[in-house]
N, C-alpha and C positions, 0 to 999 in steps of 0.2 A: 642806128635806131633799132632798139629790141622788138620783137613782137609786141611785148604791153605799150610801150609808145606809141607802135602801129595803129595797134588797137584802138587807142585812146584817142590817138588822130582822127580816122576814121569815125568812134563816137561821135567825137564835137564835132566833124565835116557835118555828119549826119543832122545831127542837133541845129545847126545854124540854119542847114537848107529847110529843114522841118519848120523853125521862126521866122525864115523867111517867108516862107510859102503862106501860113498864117496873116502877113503882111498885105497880101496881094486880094485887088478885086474876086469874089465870089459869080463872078459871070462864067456863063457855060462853057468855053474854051479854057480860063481861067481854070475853071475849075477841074476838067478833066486832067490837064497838063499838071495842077498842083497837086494832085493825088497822085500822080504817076511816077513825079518829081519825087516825092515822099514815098514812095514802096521801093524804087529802083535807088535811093540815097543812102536809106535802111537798111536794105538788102546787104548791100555793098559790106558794111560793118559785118553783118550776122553771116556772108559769108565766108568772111577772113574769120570768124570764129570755128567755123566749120574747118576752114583751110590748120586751122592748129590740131585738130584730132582727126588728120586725114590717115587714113590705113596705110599708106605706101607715099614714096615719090611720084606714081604715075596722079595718086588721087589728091594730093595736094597740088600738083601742077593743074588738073583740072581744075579744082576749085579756087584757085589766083585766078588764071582765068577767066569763071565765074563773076569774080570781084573786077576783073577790067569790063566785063560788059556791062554789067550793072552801071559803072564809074564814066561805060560811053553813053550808057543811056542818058543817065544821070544829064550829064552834059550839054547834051542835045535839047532836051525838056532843059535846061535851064538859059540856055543860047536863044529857043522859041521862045521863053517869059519874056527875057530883057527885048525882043525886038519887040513884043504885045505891050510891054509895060515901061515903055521907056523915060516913063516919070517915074519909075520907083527909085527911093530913094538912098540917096548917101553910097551909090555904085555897089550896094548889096552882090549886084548880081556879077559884078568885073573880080569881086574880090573872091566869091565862089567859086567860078571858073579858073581862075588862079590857081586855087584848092584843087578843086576837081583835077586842072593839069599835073599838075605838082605829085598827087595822087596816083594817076596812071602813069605817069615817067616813072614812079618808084617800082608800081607794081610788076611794067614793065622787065624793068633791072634784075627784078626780085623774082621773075618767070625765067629769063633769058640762065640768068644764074644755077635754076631749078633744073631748067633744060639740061646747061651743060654738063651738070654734077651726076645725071642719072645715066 
């Protein structure tokens, strides 16, 4: 997978969990969780954008990184939804997390690989 793939993943990760969250009850838990859901989901995208105009190997390994914690955050806020919302619909949130996994495994591979090469 290229970087613009990445990228493009990442986008539509972002995108789904944004129409997700849209989805869900507007209650005060609700809603704190689905803001947070949405800025740490986003993030993740804009900072693999960052990660492509890094100055060095040290400051691109940082900012993967960056993008794995956003990607655990991300996670965690969406692991709390599904146990708050466990009538939401059509397993929105099993197929997320799927994403979300799938996402940190690579970014994972893609730090490990960073590491070794510097």
């Amino acid at each position: 997978m290229n970087k613009f793939e990445i990228e493009n993943r990442l986008i539509d990760f972002s995108v789904r969990v944004v129409k997700s969250m849209e989805m869900l009850d507007k209650n005060g838990v609700n809603q704190h969780l689905r803001d947070q859901a949405i800025r740490s989901c986003t993030a993740c995208s804009l900072n693999y954008g960052e990660a492509q105009s890094a100055e060095s190997r040290k400051d691109f390994i940082h900012k993967i990184g960056v993008v794995m914690k956003e990607l655990r955050e991300t996670l965690i806020n969406l692991k709390i939804l599904r146990r708050l919302n466990p009538d939401a619909g059509n397993g929105v949130f099993e197929n997320l997390i799927g994403e979300n996994n799938e996402l940190l495994a690579m970014f994972f591979r893609t730090l490990q690989t960073a590491r070794k090469n510097s």
